[in-house]
Structures are given as structure tokens and as C-alpha cells.
N, CA, C and O atoms as CSV, one atom per row, in Angstrom:
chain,resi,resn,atom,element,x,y,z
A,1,UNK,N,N,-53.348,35.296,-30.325
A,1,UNK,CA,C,-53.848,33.973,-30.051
A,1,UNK,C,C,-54.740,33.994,-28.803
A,1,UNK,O,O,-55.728,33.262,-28.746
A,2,UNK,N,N,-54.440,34.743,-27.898
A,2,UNK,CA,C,-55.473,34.908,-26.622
A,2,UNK,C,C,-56.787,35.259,-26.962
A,2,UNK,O,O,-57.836,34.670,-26.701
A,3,UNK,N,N,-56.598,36.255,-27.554
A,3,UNK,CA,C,-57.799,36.863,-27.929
A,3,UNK,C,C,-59.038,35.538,-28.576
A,3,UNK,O,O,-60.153,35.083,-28.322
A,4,UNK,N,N,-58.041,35.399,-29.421
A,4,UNK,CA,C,-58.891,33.968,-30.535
A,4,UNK,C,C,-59.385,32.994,-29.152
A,4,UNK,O,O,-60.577,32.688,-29.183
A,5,UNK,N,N,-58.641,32.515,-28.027
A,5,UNK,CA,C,-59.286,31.517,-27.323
A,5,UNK,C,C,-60.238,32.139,-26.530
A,5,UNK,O,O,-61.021,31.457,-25.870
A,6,UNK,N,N,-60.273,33.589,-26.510
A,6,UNK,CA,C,-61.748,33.944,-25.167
A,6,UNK,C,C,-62.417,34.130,-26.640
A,6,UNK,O,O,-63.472,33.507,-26.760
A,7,UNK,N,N,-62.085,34.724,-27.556
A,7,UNK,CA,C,-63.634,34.854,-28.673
A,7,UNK,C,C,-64.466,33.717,-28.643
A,7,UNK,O,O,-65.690,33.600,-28.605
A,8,UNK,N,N,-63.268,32.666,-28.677
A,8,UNK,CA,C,-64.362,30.615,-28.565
A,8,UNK,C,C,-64.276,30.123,-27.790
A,8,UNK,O,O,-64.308,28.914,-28.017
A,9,UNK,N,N,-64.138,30.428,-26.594
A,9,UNK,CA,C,-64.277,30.028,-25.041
A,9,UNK,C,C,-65.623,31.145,-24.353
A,9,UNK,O,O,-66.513,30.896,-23.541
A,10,UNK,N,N,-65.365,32.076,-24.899
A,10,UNK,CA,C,-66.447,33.457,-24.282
A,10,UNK,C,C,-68.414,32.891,-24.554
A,10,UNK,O,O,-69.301,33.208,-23.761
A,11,UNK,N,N,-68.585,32.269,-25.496
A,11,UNK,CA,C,-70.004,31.855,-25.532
A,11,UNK,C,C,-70.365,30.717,-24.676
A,11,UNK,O,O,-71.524,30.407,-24.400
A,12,UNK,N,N,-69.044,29.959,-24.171
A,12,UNK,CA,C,-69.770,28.588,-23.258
A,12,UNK,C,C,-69.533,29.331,-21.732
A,12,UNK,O,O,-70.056,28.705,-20.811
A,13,UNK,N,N,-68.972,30.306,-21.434
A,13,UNK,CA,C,-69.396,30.796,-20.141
A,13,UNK,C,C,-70.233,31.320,-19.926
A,13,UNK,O,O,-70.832,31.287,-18.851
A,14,UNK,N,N,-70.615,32.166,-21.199
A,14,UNK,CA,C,-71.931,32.972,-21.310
A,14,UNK,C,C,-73.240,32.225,-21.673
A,14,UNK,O,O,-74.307,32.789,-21.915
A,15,UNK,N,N,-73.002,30.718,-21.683
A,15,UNK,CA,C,-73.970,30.015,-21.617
A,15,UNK,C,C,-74.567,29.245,-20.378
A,15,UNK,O,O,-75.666,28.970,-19.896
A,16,UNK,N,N,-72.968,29.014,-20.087
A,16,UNK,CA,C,-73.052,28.487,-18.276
A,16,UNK,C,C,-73.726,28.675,-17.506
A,16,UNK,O,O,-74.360,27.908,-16.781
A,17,UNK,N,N,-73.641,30.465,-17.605
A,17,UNK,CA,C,-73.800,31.363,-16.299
A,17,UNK,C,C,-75.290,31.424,-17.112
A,17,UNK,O,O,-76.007,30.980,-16.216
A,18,UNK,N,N,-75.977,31.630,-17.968
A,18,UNK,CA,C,-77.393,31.526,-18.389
A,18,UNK,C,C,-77.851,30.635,-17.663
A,18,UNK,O,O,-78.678,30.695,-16.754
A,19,UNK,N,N,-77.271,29.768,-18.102
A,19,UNK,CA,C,-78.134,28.131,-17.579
A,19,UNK,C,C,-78.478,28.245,-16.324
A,19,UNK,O,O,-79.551,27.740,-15.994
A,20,UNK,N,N,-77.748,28.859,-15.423
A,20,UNK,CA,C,-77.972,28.408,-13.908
A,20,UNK,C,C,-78.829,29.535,-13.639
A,20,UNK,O,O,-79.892,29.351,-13.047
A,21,UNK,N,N,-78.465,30.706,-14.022
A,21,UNK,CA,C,-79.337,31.983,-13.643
A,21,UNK,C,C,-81.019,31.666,-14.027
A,21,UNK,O,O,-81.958,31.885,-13.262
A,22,UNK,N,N,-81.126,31.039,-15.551
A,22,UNK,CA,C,-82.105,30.779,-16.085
A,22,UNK,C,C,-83.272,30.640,-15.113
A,22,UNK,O,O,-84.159,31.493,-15.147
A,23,UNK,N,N,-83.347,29.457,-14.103
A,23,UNK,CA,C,-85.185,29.816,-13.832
A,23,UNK,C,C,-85.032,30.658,-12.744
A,23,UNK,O,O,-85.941,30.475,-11.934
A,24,UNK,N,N,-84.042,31.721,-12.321
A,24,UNK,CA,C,-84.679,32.553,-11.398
A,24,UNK,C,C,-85.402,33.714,-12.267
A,24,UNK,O,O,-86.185,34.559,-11.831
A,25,UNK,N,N,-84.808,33.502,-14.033
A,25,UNK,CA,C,-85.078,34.978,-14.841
A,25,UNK,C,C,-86.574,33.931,-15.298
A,25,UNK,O,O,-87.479,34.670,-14.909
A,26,UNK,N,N,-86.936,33.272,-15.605
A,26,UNK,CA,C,-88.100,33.272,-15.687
A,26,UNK,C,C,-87.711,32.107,-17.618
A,26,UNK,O,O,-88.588,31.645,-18.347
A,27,UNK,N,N,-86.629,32.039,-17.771
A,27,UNK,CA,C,-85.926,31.304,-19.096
A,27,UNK,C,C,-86.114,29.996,-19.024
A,27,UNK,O,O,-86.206,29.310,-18.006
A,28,UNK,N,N,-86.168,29.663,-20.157
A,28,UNK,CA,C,-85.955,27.740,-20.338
A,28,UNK,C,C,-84.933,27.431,-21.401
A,28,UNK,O,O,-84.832,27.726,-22.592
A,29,UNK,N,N,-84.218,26.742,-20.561
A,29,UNK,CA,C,-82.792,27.250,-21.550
A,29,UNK,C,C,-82.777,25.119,-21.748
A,29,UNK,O,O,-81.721,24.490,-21.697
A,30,UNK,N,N,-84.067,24.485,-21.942
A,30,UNK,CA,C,-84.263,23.128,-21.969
A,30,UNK,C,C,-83.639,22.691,-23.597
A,30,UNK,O,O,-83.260,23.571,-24.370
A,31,UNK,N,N,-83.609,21.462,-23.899
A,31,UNK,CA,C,-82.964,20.992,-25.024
A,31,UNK,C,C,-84.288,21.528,-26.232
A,31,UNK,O,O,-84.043,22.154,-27.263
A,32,UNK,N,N,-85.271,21.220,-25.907
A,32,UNK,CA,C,-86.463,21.923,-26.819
A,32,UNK,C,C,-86.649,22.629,-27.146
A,32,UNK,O,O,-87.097,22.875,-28.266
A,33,UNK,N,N,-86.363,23.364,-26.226
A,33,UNK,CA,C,-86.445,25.225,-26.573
A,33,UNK,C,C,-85.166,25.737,-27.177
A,33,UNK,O,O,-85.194,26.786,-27.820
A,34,UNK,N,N,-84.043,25.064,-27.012
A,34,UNK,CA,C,-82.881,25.370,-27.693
A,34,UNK,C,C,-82.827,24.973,-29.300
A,34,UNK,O,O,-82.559,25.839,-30.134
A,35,UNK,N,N,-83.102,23.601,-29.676
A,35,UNK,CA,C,-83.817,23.046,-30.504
A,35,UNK,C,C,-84.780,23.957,-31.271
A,35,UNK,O,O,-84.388,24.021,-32.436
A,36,UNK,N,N,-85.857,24.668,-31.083
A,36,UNK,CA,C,-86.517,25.253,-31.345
A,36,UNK,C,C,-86.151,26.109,-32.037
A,36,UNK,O,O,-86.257,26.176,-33.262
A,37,UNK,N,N,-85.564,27.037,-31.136
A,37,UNK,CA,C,-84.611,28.839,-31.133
A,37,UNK,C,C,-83.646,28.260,-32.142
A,37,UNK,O,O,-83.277,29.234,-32.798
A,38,UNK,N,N,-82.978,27.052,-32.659
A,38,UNK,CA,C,-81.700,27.040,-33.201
A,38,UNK,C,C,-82.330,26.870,-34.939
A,38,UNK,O,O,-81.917,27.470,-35.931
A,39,UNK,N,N,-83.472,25.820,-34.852
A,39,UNK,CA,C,-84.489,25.900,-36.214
A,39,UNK,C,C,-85.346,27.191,-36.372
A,39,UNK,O,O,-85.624,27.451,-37.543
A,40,UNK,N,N,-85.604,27.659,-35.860
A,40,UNK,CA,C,-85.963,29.083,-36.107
A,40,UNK,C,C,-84.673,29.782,-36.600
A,40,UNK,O,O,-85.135,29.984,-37.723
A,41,UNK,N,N,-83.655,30.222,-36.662
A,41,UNK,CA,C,-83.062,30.504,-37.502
A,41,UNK,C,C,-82.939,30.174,-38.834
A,41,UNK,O,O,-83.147,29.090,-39.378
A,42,UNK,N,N,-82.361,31.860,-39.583
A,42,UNK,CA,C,-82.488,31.594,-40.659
A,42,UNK,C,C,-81.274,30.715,-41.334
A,42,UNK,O,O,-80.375,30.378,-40.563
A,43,UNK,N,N,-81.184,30.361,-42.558
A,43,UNK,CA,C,-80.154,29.161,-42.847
A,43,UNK,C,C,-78.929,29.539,-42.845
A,43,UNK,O,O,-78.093,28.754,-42.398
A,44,UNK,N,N,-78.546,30.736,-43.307
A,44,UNK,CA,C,-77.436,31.186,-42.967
A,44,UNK,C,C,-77.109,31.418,-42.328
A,44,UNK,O,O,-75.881,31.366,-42.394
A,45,UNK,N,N,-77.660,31.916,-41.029
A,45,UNK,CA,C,-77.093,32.067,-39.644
A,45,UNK,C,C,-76.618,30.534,-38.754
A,45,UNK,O,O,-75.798,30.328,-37.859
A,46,UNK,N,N,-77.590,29.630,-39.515
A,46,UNK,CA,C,-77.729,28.194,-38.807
A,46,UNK,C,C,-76.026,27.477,-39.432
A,46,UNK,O,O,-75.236,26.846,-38.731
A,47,UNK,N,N,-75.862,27.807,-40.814
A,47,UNK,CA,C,-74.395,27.500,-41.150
A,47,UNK,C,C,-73.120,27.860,-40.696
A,47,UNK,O,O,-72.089,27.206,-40.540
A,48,UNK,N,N,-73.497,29.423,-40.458
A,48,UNK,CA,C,-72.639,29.949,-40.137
A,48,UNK,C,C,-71.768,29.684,-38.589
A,48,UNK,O,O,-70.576,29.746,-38.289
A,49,UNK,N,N,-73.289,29.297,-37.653
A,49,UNK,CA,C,-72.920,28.902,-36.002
A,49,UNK,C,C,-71.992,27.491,-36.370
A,49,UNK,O,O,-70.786,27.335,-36.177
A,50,UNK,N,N,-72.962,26.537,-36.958
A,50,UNK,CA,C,-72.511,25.195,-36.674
A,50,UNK,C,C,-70.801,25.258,-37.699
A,50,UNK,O,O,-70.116,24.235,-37.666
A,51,UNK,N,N,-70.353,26.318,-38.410
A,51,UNK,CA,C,-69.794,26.727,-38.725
A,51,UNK,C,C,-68.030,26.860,-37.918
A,51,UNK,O,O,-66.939,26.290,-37.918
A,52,UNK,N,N,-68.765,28.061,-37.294
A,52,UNK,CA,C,-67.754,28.080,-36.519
A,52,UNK,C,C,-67.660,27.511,-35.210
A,52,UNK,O,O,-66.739,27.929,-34.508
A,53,UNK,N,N,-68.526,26.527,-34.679
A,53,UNK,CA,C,-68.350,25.465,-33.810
A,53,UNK,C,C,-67.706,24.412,-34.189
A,53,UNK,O,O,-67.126,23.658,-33.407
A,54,UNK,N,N,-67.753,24.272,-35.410
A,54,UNK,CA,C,-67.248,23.014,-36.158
A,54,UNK,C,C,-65.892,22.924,-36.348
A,54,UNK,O,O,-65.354,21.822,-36.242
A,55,UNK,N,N,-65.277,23.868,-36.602
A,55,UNK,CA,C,-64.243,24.448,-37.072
A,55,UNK,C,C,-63.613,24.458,-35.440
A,55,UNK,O,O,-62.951,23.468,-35.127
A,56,UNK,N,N,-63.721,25.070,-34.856
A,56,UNK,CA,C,-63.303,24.716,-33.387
A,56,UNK,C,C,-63.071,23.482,-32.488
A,56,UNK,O,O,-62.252,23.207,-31.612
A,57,UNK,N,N,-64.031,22.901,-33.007
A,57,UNK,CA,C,-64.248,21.518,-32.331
A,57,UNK,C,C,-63.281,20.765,-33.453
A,57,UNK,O,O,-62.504,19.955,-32.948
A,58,UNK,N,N,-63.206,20.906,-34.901
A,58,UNK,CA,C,-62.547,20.016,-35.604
A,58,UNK,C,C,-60.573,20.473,-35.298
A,58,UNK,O,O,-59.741,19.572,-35.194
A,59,UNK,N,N,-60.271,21.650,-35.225
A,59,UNK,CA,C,-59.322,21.631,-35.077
A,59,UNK,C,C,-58.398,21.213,-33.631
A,59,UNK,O,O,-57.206,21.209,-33.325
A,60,UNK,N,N,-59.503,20.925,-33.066
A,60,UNK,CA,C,-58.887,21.226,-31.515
A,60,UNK,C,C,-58.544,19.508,-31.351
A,60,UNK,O,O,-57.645,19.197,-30.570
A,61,UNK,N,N,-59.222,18.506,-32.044
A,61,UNK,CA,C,-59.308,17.315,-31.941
A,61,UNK,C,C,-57.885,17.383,-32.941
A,61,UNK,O,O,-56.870,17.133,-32.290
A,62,UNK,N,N,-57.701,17.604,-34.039
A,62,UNK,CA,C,-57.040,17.427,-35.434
A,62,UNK,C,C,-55.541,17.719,-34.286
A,62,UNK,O,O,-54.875,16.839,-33.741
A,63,UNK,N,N,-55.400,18.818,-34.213
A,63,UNK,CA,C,-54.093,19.442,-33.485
A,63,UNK,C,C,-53.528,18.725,-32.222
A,63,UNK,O,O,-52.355,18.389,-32.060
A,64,UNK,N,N,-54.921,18.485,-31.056
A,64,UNK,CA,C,-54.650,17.415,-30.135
A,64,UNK,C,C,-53.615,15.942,-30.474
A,64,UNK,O,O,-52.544,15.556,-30.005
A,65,UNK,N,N,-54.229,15.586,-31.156
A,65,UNK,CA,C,-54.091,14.422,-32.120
A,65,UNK,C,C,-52.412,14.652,-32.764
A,65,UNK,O,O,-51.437,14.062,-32.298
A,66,UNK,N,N,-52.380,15.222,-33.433
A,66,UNK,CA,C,-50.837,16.246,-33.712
A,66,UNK,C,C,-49.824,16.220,-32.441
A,66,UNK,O,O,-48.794,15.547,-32.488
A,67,UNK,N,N,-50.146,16.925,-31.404
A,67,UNK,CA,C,-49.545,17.384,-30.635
A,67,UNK,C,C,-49.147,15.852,-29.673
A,67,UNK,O,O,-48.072,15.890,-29.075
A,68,UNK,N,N,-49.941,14.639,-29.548
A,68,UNK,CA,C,-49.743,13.503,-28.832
A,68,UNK,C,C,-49.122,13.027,-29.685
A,68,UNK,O,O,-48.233,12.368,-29.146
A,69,UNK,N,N,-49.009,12.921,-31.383
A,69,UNK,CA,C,-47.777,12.239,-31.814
A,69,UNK,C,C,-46.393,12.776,-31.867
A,69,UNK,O,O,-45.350,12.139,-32.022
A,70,UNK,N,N,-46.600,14.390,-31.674
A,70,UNK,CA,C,-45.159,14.876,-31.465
A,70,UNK,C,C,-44.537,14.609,-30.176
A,70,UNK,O,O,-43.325,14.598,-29.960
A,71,UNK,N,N,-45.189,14.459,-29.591
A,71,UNK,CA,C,-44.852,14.356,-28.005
A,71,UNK,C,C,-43.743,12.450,-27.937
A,71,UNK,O,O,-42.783,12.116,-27.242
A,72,UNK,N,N,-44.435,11.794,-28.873
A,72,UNK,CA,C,-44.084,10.565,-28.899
A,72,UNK,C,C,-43.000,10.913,-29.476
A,72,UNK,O,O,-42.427,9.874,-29.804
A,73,UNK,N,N,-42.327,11.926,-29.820
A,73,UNK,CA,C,-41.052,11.714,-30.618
A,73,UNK,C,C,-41.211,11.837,-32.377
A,73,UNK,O,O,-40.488,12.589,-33.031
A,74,UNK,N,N,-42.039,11.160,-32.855
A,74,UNK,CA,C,-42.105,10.904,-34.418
A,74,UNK,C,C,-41.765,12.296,-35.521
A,74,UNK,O,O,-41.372,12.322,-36.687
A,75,UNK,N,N,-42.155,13.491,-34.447
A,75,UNK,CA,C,-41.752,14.401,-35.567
A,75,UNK,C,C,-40.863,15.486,-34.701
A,75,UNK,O,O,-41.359,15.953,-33.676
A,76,UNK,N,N,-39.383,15.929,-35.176
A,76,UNK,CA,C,-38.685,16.014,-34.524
A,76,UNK,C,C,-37.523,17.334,-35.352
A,76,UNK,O,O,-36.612,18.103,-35.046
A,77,UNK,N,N,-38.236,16.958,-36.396
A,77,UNK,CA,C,-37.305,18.449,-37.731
A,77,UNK,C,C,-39.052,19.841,-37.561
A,77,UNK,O,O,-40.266,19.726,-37.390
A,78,UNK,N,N,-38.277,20.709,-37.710
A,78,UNK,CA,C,-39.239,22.124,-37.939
A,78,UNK,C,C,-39.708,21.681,-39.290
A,78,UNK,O,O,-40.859,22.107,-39.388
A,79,UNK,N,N,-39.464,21.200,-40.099
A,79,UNK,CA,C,-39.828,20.694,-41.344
A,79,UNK,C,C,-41.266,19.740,-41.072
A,79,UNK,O,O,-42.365,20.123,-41.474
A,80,UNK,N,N,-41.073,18.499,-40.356
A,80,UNK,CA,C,-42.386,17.694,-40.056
A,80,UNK,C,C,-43.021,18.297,-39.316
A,80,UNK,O,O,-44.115,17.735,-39.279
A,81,UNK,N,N,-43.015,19.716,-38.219
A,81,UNK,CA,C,-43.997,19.980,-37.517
A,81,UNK,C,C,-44.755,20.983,-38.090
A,81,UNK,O,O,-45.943,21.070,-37.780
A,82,UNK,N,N,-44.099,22.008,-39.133
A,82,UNK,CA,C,-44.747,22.696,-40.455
A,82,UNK,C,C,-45.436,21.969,-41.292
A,82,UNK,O,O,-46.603,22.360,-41.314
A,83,UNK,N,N,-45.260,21.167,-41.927
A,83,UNK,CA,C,-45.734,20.309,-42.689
A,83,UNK,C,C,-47.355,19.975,-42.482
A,83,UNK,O,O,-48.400,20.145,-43.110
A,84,UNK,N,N,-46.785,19.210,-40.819
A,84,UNK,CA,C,-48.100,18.362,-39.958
A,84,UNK,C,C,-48.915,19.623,-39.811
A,84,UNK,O,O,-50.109,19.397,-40.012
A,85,UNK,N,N,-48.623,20.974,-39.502
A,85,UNK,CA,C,-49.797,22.025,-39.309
A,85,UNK,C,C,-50.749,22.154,-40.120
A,85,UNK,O,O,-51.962,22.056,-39.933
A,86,UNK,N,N,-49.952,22.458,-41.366
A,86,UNK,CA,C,-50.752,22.799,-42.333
A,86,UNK,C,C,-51.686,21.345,-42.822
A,86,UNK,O,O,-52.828,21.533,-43.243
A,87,UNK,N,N,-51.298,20.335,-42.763
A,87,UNK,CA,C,-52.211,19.327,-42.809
A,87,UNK,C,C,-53.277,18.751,-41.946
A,87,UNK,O,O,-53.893,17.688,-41.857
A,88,UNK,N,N,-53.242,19.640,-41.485
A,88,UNK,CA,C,-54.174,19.587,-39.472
A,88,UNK,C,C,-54.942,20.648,-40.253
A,88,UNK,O,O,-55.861,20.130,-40.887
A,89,UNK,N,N,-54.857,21.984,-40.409
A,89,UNK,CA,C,-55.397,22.590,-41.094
A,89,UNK,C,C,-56.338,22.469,-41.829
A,89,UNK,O,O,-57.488,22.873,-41.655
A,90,UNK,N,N,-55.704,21.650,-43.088
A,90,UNK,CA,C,-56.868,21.385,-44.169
A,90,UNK,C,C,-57.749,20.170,-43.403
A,90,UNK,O,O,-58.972,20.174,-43.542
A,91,UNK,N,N,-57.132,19.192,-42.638
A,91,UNK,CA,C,-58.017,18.531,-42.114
A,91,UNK,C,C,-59.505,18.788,-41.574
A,91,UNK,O,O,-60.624,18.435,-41.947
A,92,UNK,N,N,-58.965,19.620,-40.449
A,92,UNK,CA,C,-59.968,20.199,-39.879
A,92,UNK,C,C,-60.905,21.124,-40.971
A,92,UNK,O,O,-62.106,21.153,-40.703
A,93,UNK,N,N,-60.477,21.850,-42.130
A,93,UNK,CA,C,-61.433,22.664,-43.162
A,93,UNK,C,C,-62.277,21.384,-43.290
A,93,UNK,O,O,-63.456,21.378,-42.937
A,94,UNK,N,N,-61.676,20.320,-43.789
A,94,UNK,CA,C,-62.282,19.371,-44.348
A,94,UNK,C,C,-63.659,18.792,-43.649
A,94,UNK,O,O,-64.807,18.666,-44.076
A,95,UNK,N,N,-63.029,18.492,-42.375
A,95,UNK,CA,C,-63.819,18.113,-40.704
A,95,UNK,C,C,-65.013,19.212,-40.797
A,95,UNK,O,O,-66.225,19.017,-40.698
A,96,UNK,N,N,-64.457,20.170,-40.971
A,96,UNK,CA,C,-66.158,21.203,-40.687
A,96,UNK,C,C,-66.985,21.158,-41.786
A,96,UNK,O,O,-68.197,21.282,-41.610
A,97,UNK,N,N,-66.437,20.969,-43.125
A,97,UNK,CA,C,-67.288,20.684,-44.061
A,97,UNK,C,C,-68.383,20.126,-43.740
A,97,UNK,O,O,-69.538,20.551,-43.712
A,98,UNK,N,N,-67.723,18.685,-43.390
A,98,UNK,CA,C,-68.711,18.091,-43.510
A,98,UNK,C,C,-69.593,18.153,-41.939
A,98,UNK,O,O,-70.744,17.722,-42.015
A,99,UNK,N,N,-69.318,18.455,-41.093
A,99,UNK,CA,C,-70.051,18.801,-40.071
A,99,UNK,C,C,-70.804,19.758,-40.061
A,99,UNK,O,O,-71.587,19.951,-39.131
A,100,UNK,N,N,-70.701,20.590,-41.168
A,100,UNK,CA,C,-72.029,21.567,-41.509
A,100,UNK,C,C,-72.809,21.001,-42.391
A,100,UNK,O,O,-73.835,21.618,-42.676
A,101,UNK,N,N,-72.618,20.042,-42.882
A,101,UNK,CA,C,-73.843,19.688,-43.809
A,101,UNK,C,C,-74.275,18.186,-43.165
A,101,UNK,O,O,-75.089,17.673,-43.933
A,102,UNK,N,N,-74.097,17.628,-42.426
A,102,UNK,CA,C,-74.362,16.546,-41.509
A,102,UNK,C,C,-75.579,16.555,-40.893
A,102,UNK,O,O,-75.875,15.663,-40.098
């Protein structure tokens, strides 16, 4: 599981530290040029990113969301918190669906 959070945590530091370094390297790391560089890709690569951003971003909300109603008490058997995973799960499949074709 560690591993999995620096694999999708590891590109926004490595974007961070771009950004700021950027105009001493001579880069424009501006919304246009990102814009640009991101339509210049080819379509499958363009699915594949918003892909697995989507999928990240959808589960992290889906599970959040999960995790504040368990906290309230409501699910309280290993039975409802299995259950609720796997339905967080397909949620979120569902969530990136459509956030890749959006």
C-alpha cells in the first residue's frame, strides 16, 4: 500500500518542484502550455493519464466519504465495512468512467 501512495503522490511533487525551478530552467510550466503539451498527446495516452488521475481522485473522495460514515457509527459488523468497500470500489470505476469521457 505505501508503495501505491508514493506511485500517486510521486508526480505532484515532481510537479511542484518543476514549477518553482521552472523559470530559472528557462520552462513555462503556464496553464497554456500545459494545455497545449496535454492536446498534443496522442489519445491513448490522453485516456490513459486522465485515467489514472481519475481513478485516484474518484476513489479517494468515494472512500473519504465511507470512512466519515463509519466513523459516525452506522457501520459497525466486518460484514457492512466489506460490503461498503467493494461498493466504493465500483463506485469510483464508475466515477472515472465517466471522468474520462467528460
Amino acid at each position: 500500500m505505501r508503495n501505491c501512495a508514493i506511485l500517486l503522490t510521486g508526480p505532484i511533487y515532481i510537479f511542484g518542484v518543476a514549477y518553482v525551478i521552472a523559470p530559472m530552467l528557462g520552462w513555462h510550466p503556464d496553464t497554456e502550455s500545459l494545455v497545449a503539451w496535454f492536446g498534443a498527446l496522442p489519445v491513448g495516452a490522453r485516456l490513459a493519464m486522465k485515467g489514472v488521475w481519475g481513478f485516484a481522485f474518484c476513489f479517494h473522495v468515494v472512500h473519504g466519504l465511507r470512512h466519515l460514515i463509519w466513523d459516525t457509527g452506522m457501520m459497525l459488523s466486518n460484514r457492512q465495512v466489506m460490503v461498503s468497500g467493494w461498493i466504493g470500489l465500483g463506485i469510483s470505476a464508475l466515477g472515472t468512467v465517466g471522468l474520462i469521457f467528460w
